[in-house]
C-alpha positions as CSV (number, residue, x, y, z in Angstrom):
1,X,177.4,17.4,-72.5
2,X,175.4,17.5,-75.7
3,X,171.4,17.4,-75.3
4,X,169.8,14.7,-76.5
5,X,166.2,14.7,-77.4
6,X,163.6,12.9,-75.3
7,X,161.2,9.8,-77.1
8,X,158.0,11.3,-76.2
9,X,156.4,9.9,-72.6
10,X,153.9,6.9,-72.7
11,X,150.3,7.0,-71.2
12,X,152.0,5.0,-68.3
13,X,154.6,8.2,-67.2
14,X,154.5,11.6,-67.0
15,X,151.1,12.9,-66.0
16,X,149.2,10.0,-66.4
17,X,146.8,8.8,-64.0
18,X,145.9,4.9,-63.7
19,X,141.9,4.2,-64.1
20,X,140.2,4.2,-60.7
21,X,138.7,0.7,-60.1
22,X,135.8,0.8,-57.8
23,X,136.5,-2.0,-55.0
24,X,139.8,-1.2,-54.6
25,X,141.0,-1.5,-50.9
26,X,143.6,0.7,-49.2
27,X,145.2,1.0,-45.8
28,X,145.3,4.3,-43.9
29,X,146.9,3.8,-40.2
30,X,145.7,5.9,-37.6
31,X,148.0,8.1,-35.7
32,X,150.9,7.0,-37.0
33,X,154.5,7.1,-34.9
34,X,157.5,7.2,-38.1
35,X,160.5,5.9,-37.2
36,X,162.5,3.2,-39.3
37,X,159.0,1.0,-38.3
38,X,155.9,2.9,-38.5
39,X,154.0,2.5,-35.1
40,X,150.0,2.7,-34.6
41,X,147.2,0.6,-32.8
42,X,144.4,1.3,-35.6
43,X,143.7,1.0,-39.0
44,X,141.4,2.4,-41.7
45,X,140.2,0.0,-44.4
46,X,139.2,1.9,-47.3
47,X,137.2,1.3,-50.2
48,X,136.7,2.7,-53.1
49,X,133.3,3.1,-54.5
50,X,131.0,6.1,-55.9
51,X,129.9,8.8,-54.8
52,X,132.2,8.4,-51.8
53,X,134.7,5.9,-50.5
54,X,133.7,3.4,-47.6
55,X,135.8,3.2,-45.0
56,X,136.1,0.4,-41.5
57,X,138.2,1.3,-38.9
58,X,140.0,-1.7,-36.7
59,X,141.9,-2.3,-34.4
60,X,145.5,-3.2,-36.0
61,X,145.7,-6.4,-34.4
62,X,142.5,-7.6,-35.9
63,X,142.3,-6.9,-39.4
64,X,144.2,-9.8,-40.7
65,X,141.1,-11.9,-39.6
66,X,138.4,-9.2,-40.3
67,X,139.3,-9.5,-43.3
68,X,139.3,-13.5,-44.3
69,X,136.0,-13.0,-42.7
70,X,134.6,-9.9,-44.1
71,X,136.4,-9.2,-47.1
72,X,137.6,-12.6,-48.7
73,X,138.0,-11.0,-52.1
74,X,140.4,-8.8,-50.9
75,X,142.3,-10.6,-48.3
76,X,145.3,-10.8,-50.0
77,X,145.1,-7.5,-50.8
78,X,145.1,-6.4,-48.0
79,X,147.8,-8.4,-46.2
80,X,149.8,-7.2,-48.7
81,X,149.3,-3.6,-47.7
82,X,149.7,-4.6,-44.2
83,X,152.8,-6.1,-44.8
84,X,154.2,-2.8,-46.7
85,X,153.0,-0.7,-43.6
86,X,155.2,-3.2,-41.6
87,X,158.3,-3.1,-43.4
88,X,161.6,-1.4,-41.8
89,X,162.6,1.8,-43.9
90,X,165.9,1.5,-44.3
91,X,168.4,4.4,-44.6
92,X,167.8,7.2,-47.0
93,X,171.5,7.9,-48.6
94,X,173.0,7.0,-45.2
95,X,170.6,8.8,-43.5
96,X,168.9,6.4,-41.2
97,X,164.5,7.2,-40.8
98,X,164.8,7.0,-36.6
99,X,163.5,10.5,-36.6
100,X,162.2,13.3,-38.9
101,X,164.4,14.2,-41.1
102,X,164.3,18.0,-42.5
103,X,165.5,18.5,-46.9
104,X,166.4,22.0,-47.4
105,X,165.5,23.5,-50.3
106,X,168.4,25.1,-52.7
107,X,166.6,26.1,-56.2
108,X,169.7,27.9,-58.2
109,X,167.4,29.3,-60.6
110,X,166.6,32.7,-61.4
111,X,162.6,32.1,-61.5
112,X,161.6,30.2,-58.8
113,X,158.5,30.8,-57.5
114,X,159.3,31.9,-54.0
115,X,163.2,32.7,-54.0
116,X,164.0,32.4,-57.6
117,X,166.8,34.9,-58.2
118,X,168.1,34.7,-54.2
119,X,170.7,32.1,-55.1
120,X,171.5,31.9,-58.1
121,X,174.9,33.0,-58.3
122,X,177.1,29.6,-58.0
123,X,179.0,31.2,-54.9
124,X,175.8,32.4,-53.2
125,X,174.4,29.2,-53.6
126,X,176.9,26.9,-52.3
127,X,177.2,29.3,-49.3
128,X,173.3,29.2,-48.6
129,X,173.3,25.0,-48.9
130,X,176.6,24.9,-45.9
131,X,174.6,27.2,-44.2
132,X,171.0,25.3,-44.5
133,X,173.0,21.9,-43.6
134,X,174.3,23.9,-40.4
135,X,170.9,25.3,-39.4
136,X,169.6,21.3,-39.0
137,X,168.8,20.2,-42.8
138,X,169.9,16.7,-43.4
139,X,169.8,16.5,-46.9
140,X,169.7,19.2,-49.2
141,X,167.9,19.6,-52.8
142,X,169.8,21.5,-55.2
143,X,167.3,22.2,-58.1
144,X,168.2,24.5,-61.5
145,X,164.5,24.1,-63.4
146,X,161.7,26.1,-61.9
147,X,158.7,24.1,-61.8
148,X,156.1,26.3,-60.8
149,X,152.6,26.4,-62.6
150,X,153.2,27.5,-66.0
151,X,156.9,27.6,-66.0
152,X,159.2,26.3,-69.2
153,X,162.1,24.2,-68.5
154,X,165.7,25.8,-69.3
155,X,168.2,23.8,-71.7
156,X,169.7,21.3,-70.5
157,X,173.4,22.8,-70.8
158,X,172.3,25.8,-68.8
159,X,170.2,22.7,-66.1
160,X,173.7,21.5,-65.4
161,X,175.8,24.5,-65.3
162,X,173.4,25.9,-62.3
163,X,173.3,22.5,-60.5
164,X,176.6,20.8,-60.8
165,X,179.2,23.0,-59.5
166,X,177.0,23.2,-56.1
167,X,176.3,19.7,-56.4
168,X,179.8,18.9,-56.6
169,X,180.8,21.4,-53.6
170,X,178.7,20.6,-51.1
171,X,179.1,17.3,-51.9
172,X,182.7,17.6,-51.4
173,X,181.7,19.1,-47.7
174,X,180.1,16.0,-46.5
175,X,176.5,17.6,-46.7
176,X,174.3,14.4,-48.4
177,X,172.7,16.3,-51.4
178,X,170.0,15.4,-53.8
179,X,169.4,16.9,-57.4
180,X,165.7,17.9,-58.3
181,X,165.8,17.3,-62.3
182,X,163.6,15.6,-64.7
183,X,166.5,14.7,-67.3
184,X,168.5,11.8,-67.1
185,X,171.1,13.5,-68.4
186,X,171.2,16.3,-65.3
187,X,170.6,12.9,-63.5
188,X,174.0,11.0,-64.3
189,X,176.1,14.3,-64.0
190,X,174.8,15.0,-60.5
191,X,174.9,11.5,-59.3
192,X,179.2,11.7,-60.9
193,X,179.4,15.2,-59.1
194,X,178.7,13.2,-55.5
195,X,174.3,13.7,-55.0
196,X,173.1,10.7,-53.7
197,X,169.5,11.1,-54.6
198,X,167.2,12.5,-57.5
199,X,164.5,14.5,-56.6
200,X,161.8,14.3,-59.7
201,X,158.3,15.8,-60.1
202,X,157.9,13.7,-62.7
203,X,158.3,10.6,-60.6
204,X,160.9,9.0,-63.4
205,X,158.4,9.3,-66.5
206,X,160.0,12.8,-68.1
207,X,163.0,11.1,-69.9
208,X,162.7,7.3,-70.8
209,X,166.4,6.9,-69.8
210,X,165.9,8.1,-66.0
211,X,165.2,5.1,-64.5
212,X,168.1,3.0,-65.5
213,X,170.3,6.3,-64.8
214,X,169.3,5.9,-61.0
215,X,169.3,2.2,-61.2
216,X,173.1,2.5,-62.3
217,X,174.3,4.4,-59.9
218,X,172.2,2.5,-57.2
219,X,171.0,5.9,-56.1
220,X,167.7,6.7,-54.0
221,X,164.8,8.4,-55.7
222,X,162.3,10.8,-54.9
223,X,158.9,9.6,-56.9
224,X,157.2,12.9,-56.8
225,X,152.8,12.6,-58.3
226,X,152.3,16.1,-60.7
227,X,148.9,15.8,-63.1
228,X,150.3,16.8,-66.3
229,X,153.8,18.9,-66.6
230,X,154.5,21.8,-64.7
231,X,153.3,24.2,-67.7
232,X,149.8,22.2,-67.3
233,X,149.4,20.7,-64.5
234,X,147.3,23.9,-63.0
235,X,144.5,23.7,-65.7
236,X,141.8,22.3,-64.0
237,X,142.9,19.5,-62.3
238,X,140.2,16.8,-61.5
239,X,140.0,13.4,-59.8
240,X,137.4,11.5,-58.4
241,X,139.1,11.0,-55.5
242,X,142.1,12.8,-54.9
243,X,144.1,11.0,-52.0
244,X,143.0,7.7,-54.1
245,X,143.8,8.4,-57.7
246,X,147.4,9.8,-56.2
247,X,148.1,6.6,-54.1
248,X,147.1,4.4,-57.5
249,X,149.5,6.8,-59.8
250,X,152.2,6.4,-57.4
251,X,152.0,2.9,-56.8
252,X,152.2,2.4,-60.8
253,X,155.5,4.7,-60.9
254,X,156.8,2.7,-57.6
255,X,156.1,-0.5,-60.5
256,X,158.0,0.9,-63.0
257,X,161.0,1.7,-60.7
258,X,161.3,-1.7,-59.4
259,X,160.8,-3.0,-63.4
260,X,164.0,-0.9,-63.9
261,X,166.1,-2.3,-61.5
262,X,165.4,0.1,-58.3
263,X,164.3,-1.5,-55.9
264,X,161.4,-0.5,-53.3
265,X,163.9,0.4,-50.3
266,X,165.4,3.2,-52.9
267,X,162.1,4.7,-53.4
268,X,160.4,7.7,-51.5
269,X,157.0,9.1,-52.7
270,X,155.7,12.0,-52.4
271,X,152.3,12.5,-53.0
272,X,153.5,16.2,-54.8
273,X,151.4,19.2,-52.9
274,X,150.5,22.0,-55.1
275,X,151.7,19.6,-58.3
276,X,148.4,19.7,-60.4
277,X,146.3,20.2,-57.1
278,X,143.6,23.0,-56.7
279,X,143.6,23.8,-52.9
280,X,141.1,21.4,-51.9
281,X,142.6,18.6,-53.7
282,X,145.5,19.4,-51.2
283,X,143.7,19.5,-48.0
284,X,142.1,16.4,-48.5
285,X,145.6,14.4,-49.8
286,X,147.5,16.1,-46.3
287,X,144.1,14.7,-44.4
288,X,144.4,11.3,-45.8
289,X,148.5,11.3,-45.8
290,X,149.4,8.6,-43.8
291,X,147.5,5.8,-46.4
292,X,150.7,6.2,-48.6
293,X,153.0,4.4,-46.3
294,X,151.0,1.2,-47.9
295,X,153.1,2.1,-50.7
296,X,156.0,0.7,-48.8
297,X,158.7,3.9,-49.1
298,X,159.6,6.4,-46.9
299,X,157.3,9.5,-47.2
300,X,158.6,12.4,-48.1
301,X,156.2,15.7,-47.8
302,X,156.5,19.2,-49.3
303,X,154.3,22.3,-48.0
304,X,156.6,24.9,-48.1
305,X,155.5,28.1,-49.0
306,X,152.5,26.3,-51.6
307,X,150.3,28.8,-52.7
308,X,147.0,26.8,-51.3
309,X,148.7,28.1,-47.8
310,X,148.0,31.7,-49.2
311,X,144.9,31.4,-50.7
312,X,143.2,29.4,-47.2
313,X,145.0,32.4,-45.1
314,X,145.0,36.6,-46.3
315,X,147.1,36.0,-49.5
316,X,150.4,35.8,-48.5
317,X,153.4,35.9,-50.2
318,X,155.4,33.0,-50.5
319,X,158.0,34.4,-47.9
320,X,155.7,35.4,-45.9
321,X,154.0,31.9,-45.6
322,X,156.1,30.3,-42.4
323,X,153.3,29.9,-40.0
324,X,150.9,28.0,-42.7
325,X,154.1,26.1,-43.5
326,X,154.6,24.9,-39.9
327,X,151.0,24.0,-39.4
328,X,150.9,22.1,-42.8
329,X,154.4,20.1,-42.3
330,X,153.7,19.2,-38.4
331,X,150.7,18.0,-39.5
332,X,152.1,15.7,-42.0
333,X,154.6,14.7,-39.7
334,X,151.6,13.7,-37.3
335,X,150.3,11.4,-40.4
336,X,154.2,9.9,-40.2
337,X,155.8,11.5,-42.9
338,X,159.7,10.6,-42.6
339,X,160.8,13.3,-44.6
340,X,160.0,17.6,-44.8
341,X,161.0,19.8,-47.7
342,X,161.1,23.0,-46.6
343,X,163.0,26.6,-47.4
344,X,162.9,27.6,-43.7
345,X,165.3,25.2,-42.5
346,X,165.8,26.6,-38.9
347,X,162.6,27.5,-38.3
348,X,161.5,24.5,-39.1
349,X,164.0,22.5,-36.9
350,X,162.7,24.5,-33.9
351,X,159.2,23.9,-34.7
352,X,160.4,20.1,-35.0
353,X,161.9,19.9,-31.6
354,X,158.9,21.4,-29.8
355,X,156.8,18.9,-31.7
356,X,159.1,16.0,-30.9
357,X,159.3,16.8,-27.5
358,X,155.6,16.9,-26.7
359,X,154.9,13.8,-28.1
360,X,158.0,12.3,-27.0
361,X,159.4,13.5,-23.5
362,X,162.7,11.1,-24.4
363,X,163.9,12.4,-27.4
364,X,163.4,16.0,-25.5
365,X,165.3,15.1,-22.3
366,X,168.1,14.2,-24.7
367,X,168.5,16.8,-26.6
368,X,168.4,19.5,-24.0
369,X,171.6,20.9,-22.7
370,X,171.8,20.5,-19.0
């Protein structure tokens, strides 16, 4: 398929950031349980404002009338939060949210920045995305741009002659696969090929086309935030509040999606780890993750090997990053993320069913043979 060349994004797409508006209000439940309704007993209201945000913590049941009494300016606001914590999250690609769910990651690229090279032979690959969906991954992301700081993006011939033969295999096994791509065109192929889902760091705003692509083929989409492109999105990054100015650009790409035709149960956000985010910038976003269920998606979470796990530890390579991996991911799964990326899929899934059973002594009794 021929390339054709991308209008140039607007200052509402790729790598922009909305203007912070001091008042804003946001939602951040406490102690969040996932599941296809997201469970918790208290809420943080949160306001933006400078130098630091101000924040009121409730009890769930009360903040409707807190705030017609306390914050009649935003009332509406809020209840429309409230209501997007509320909502059901419907299946993902047939994969229904009733537990954490685990996406395996399958880059078929040959610079990757923590496998690049180890699959990306077409055979090798396929055989390593069978044998991550039979270690426990539910879905699995089959990616054929590297988009690690500074990298450049292949063409888009040699895009879709990594990704689509795998796409179409493990497809054609049953394994429910999504395709990590900016371009449309990578996009449609995939989606023909049998992937259900478009993973993109751009969040939709790379290729004008992308959105009525996924709209099309009534696909689900990943709506990843990155600061800049991956070949910028490392120099200096700066917000003034990072967990804020993410929630805001994400909401604004969730805008444009539904504009497009996709609507909100199709969406997943991501608030994009280690996609223009110095190390701090990270903590703070996986401290504060639970306030983007008020975006109304599923919440997807990658920590995987990120290099801010190195640089908080003894400088670790990215293989040997597991344990900060673990900590990083159960953690957001604390904050009720729905989804985990992650390379280690087994490791993870043990890690997952210790986690699962402490909290929940059901789910464990289930699950154990007798």
């Amino acid at each position: 398929m021929p390339a054709v060349p991308l209008r140039e994004p607007s200052a509402s797409e790729e790598g922009a950031q909305p203007e912070p508006r001091e008042g804003s209000v946001y939602l951040r439940p406490c102690n969040p349980t996932a599941g296809a309704t997201l469970a918790f007993d208290l809420v943080d209201v949160l306001f933006r404002g400078r130098p630091e945000r101000r924040r009121v913590r409730l009890q769930h049941a009360v903040l409707a009338r807190w705030a017609e009494k306390n914050a009649p300016g935003v009332a509406d606001d809020i209840a429309a939060l409230d209501a997007r914590l509320a909502a059901p999250r419907g299946p993902v690609g047939g994969l229904a949210l009733d537990r954490p769910r685990l996406m395996g990651v399958l880059n078929v690229t040959p610079d990757s920045f923590s496998d690049g090279g180890d699959h990306a032979a077409e055979r090798d690959a396929i055989a390593h995305g069978r044998a991550m969906a039979e270690a426990g991954a539910d879905i699995v992301d089959v990616g054929g741009e590297s988009t690690r700081p500074g990298s450049r993006p292949p063409s888009e011939e040699e895009e879709m002659r990594r990704v689509l033969p795998v796409v179409r295999a493990l497809a054609g096994a049953g394994i429910l696969v999504s395709v990590d791509t900016r371009r449309a065109a990578v996009m449609d192929a995939a989606l023909s090929a049998g992937a259900r889902i478009v993973n993109d760091v751009s969040a939709l705003g790379h290729d004008g086309r992308a959105r009525a692509v996924v709209a099309r083929h009534r696909a689900w989409a990943v709506l990843v935030h990155m600061r800049g492109t991956p070949e910028t999105m490392q120099r200096e990054p700066r917000y003034v509040d990072a967990s804020l100015d993410v929630f805001d650009a994400l909401a604004a790409h969730v805008r444009a999606a539904e504009a497009a035709g996709i609507p909100r149960e199709r969406l997943i956000v991501d608030p994009g780890i280690g996609f223009g985010k110095t190390a701090r910038h990270n903590l703070e976003i996986l401290r504060d993750c639970a306030l983007f269920h008020g975006l109304g998606c599923p919440l997807l979470t990658g920590v995987s090997r990120k290099s801010f796990i190195g640089r908080l530890s003894a400088g670790e390579a990215p293989k040997e990053r597991l344990p900060g991996s673990l900590a990083a991911g159960l953690h957001a799964l604390g904050e009720g993320a729905h989804i985990l990326r992650v390379h280690d899929v087994a490791e993870t899934r043990q890690a997952l069913a210790l986690w699962r059973g402490i909290r929940d002594p059901a789910s464990a009794a289930a699950s154990t043979p007798r």
